[in-house]
N, C-alpha and C positions, 0 to 999 in steps of 0.2 A: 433818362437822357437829360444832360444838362442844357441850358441856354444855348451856351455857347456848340455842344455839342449837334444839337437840333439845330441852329443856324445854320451849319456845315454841312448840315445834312441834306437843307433845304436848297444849297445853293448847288448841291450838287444832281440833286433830282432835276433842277431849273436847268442847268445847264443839258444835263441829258435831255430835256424836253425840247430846249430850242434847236438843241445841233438834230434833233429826229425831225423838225419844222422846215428846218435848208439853212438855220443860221450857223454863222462859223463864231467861235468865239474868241475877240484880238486883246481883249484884258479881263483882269479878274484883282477884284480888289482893289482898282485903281485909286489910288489915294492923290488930294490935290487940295491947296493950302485951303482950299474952301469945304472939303469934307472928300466922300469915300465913293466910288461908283461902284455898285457890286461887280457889274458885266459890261462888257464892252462889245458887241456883239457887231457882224455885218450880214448884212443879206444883200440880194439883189438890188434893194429898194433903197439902200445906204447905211447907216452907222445906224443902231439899237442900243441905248442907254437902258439897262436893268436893273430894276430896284428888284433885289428877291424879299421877300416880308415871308418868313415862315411860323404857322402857330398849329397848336395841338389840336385836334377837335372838342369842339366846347368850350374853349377858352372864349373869355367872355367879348375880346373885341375879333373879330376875323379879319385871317389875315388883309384881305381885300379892303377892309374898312383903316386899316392901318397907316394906310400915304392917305395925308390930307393934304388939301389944298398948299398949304406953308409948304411941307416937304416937297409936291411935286414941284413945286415953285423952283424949290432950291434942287431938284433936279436938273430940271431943265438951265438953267444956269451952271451947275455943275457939267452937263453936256456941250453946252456951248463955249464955255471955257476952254474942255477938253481938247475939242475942235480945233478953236484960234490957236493954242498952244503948240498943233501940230498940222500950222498951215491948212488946216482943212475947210475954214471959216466958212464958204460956199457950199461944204455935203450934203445931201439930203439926211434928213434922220429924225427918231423920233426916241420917246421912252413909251417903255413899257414897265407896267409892275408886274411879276412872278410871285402871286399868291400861292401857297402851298399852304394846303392843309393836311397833317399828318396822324392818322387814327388807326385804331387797331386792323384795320382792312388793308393798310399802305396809305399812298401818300395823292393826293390830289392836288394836280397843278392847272392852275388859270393861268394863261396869259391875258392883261388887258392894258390894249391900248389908251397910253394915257397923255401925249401930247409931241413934241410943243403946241 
């Protein structure tokens, strides 16, 4: 399976994971002149920004170790953007990352909350 192909893959495992959680999902791939949101996701609780990071087993950095600091950064700014953009500027909300790790047994998904 290629990059790209396993990316796909991964976003789609992610997705099934949150909508089985109670989340509904309002975008996907949202692109904005500052970069890309995988998921755009609501729950009770308000808007869910989703970074999916998906990697092989054994690959040498894990998925989970993948959003550093910079990146959540620039998540979280990419969320709040999203927001003002669509009068929402007040919603509650948060990100999350969607670690997936994908091995010969299937595919293991982490949700972790990661801010603002």
């Amino acid at each position: 399976m290629d990059r790209r192909a396993l990316g796909l893959a991964g976003e789609r495992a992610a997705e099934a994971e949150l909508v089985r959680r109670g989340l509904r999902i309002v975008a996907r791939n949202e692109r904005t002149r500052f970069g890309e949101i995988d998921l755009v996701c609501r729950d009770r609780d308000g808007f869910v920004f989703v970074e999916v990071k998906t990697r092989r087993a054994g690959s040498f950095v894990a998925a989970a170790e993948a959003v550093d600091r910079r990146k959540l950064g620039r998540l979280v700014r990419l969320g709040a953007g999203w927001l003002a953009m669509r009068g929402e500027r007040d919603a509650p909300w948060r990100v999350v990352v969607a670690a997936l790790t994908v091995g010969d047994e299937g595919t293991r998904v982490e949700l972790l909350e990661a801010g603002p």
